[in-house]
N, C-alpha and C positions, 0 to 999 in steps of 0.2 A: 184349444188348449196347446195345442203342438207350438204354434205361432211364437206365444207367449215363451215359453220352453227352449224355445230358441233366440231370443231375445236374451232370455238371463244368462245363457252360455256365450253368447258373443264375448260381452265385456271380459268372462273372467278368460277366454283365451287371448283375446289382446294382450290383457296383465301378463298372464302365464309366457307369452312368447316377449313380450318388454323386458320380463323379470331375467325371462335367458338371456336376451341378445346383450340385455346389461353387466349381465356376468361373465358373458364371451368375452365382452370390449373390453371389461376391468381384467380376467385374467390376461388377454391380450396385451394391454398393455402393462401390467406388471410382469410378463414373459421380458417384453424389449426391453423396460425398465432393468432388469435382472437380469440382463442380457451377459453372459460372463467373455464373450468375446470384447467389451467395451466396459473398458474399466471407470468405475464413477471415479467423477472430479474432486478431487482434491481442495482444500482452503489452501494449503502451500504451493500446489499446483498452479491455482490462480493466480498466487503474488507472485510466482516466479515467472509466468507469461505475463502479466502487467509490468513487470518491472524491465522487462525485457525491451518493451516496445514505450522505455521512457526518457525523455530525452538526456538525461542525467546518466542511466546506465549506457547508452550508445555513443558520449564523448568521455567516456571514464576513462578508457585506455590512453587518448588522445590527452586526458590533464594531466596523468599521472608521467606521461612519459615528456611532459613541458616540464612539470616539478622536479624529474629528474635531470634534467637539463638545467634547469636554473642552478640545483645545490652543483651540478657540476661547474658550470660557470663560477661558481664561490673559490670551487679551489684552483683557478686558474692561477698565472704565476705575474700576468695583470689584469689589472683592473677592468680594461677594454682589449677587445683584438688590437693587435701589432697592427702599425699601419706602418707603409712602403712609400718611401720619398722619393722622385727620380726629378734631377731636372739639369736643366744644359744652358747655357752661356755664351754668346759671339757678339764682339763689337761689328761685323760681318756677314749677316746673315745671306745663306743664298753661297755664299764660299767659302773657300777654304784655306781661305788669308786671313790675317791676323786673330786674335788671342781667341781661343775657348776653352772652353768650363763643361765638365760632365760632375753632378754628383750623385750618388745613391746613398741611402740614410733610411731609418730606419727609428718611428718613434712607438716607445714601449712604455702607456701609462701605465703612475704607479697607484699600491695603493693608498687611500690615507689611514695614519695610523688608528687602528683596531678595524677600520674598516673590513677589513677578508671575513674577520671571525665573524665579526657582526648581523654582514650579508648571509653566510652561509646558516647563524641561528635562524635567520630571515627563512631563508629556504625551507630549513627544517620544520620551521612551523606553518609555514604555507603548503608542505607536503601532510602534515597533521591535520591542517584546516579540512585540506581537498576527502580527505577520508570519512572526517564527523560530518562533514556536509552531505556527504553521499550516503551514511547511514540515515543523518537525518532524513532526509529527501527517503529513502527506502521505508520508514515507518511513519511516516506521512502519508506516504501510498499504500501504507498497510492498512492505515486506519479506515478508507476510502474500500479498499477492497473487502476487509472486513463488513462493512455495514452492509454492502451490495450480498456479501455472501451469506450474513442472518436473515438478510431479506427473500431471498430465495427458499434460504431452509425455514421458513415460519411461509411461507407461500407455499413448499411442495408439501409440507404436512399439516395446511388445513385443507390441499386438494386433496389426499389419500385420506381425512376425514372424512370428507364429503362425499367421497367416492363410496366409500364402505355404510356411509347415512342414508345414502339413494338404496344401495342395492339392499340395504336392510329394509326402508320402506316401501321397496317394490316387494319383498319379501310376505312382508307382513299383508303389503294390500291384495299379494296374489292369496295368503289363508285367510283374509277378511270374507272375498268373493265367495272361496271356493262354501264358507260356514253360512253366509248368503244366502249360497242357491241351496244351503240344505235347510235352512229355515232358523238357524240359531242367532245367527245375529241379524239386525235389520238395514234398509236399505240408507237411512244414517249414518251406520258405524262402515258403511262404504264410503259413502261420501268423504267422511272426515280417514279413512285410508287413502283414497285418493287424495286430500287435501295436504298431506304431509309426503307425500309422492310428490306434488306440485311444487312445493316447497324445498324439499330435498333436491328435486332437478335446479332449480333458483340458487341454490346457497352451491350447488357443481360448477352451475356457469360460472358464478363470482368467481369461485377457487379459481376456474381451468383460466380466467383471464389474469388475475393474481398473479398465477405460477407463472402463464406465456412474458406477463411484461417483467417478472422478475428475473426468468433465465433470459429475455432480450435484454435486460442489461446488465448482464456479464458477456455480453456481443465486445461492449467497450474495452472490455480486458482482453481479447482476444479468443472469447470461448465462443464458437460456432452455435448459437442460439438454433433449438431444437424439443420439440416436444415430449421426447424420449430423454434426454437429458439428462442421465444420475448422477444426484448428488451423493457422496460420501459423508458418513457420520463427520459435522464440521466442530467437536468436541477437540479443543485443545488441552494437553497436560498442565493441570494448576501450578505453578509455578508456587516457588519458593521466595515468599518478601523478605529480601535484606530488609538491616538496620534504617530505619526514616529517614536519616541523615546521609544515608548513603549512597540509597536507592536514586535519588534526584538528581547526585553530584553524578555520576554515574549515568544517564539518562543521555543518549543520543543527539535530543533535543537541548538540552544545557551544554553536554558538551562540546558540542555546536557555537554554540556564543562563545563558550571558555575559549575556543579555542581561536576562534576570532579576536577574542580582547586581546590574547598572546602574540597572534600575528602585528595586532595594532601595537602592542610595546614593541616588539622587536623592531618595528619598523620605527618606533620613534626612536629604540637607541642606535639606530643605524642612521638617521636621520641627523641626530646629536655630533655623529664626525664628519657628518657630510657638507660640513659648513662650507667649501668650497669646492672648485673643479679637479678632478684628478692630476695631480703632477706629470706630465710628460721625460721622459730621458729619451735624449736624440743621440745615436752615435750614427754619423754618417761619414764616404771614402769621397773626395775629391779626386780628379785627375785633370789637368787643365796646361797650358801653355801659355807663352805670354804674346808670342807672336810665331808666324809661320818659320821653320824652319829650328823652331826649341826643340827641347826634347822637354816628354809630357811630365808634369813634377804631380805625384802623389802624396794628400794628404788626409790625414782625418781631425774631425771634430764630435767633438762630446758635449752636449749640451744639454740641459736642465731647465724646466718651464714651469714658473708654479705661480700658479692661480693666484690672484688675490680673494677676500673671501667674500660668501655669497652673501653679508647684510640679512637682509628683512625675508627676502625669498628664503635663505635658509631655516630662518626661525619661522617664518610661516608653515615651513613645510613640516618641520618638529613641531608644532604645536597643534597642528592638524592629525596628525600621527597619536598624541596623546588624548585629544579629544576621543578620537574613534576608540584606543584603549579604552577609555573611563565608559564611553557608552556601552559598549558590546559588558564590558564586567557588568554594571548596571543592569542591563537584559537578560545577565546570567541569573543575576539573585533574583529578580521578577522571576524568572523561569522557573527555576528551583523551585522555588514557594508554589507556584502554581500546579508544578507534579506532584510535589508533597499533598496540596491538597487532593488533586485528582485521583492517587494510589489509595488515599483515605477511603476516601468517595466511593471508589470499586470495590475495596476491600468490602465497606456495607452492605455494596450492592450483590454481592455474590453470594455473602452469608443471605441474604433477605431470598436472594432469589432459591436459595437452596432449600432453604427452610419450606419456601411456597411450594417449590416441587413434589415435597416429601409430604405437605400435609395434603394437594389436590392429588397423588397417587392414595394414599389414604381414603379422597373420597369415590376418586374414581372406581376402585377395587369393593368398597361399598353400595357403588352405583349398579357395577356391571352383577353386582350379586343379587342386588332388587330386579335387575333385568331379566335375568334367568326364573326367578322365582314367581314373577310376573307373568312373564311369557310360559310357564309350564301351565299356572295358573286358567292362563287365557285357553291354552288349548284343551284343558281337563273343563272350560264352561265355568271357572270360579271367580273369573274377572271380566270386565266388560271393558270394550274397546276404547274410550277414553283413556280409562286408567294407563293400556296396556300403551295409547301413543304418548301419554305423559310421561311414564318412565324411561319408553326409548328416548325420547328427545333429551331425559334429563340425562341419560345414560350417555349421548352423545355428546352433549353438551361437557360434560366433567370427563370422558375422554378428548376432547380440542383443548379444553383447559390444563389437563395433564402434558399435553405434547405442546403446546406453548410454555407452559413450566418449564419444561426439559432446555425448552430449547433457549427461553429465557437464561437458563441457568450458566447452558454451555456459553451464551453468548455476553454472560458477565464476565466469566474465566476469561474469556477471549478480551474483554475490556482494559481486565486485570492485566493481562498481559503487553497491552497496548498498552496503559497507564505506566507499567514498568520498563519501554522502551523494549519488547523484546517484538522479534518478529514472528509471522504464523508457522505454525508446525503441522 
């Protein structure tokens, strides 16, 4: 009899020492998890190291200080740099017999009329452009980093699911055994304790591979991809929706085009006086002689050079000018309309997800109370082990659904706020 006696205590000290070393490694790793020397990640934490390493934020300095250069060039007092004339004159080259000619001269193109003002609207909305572009470009990559970062946090909180599912059914399958070897339950309601032990390690692996490939790809944004890894609650503040009609004229993304159409007129009506070449004014000093032994005579001349005009090049170039306006407005209104819808769209989606959150806490809070009542149940001998792994599994189950909710919910807010051009907080 001893033999056998010892047989039935093996298994359930396996279990008993599984059931520990699996609560060591969970508190284990929720110690490093919670580690307060290593502050969790941030969602705006991440846009700000992704944006950093973009190529649009690393020659921002380098455009904006060309844009200030061009509007300066606008109010220059010509049109082009001054250019320096020098040139010299001898029927006698090689001597210093008979007549020479020195002259220096100086030509200062002008500008055409309206042109100065024209250029410099030019500038100004090319310094406009350079900014909606770089906002755009910023919540573009918002959107990009947003997705990578609910994917994370719906990966780390069905891994701390899983995690807390295993150690409850090593739990359960350590008082399965232990009612076993006293005779109350049979060597079936082992089996099927074990069997959801089996299961719960199954649905851990899933998770912990889940989680690994979700924080390796926040690697791309710059975050040192690591198993300890904490995320920070990625809950953004609901924002406040402007008027419909506003929120879209207003949107990053639109005024983006707007402000491209703008650069395309300016440039068409700068295009409109530019029908020919910049007028030149020459004023240049002669000094020269007639033959060896004069004395040198000093003169000056003033002279005036004006284009004739530029034909078909010219109006090519203004009506290329206006095209590009008419398109870029065109892609404004497309745009518009399509945030208007989008804001809509989120708006729905946030009410719907809120709603879902609030009725699966509801059931979850119902679940966890069948659990308790269940589980007192089982150990007073008033339910049998079926029952008792139905309810935990359901128990779990409508907790994963609860924290998908949640996270569903936060991650519509966050949509919303994407939809309304705003960046993460």
């Amino acid at each position: 009899m001893q033999p056998t006696k010892q047989r039935q205590h093996t298994p359930t000290a396996a279990l008993v020492v599984m059931a520990l070393g699996w609560a060591l490694l969970g508190s284990a790793a929720q110690a490093q998890t919670s580690n307060p020397g290593t502050a969790p990640l941030t969602l705006q934490a991440l846009f700000e190291q992704a944006w950093q390493r973009q190529p649009e934020a690393q020659s921002a300095a380098l455009r904006r200080e060309a844009a200030q250069a061009t509007r300066s060039a606008a109010t220059a007092w010509t049109a082009e740099p001054i250019a320096l004339e020098l040139s010299t004159k001898t029927d006698r080259p090689g001597s210093n017999q008979g007549s020479r000619e020195a002259e220096v001269g100086l030509a200062l193109p002008l500008w055409l009329p309206g042109e100065r003002a024209r250029k410099a609207a030019l500038a100004d909305a090319e310094a406009q452009a350079l900014n909606s572009r770089q906002r755009a470009a910023q919540l573009q990559l918002a959107a990009t980093v947003r997705e990578a970062w609910w994917a994370a946090q719906r990966a780390q909180a069905d891994w701390a699911l899983a995690q807390d599912r295993l150690l409850n059914a090593q739990r359960l399958a350590a008082d399965v055994a232990r009612r076993v070897r006293a005779g109350d339950l049979s060597r079936a309601d082992q089996a099927q304790a074990d069997g959801a032990v089996a299961q719960a390690e199954a649905a851990m692996a899933e998770a912990q591979g889940a989680r690994d490939s979700a924080q390796a790809a926040l690697a791309a944004w710059g975050v040192q991809a690591a198993p300890t890894l904490a995320l920070a609650d990625g809950a953004e503040p609901e924002p406040a929706v402007p008027d419909a009609t506003a929120a879209p004229a207003q949107h990053p993304a639109a005024a983006d085009w707007q402000d491209q159409a703008e650069v395309a007129r300016r440039a068409a009506d700068l295009a409109a006086v530019q029908t020919r070449a910049n007028p030149e004014l020459t004023v240049a000093a002669t000094r020269g002689r007639e033959q060896a032994g004069d004395r040198y005579q000093q003169t000056f001349t003033v002279g005036l050079r004006i284009p004739l005009g530029g034909g078909d090049r010219a109006q090519a170039k203004q009506a290329t000018a206006r095209a590009d306006a008419i398109d870029a407005e065109a892609r404004a209104a497309v745009e518009q309309r399509r945030l208007a819808a989008d804001i809509a769209a989120a708006l729905a989606r946030v009410k719907a997800t809120q709603a879902q959150r609030d009725a699966l806490a509801r059931h979850a809070a119902l679940a966890q109370g069948t659990r308790g009542f269940i589980d007192k149940a089982f150990r007073l001998g008033e339910a049998d082990g079926p029952t008792r792994l139905r309810v935990e599994l359901e128990a779990a189950q409508a907790e994963r659904q609860l924290a998908r909710a949640r996270i569903d919910a936060a991650a519509a807010i966050s949509h919303l706020r994407q939809a309304l051009g705003l960046l993460p907080q």
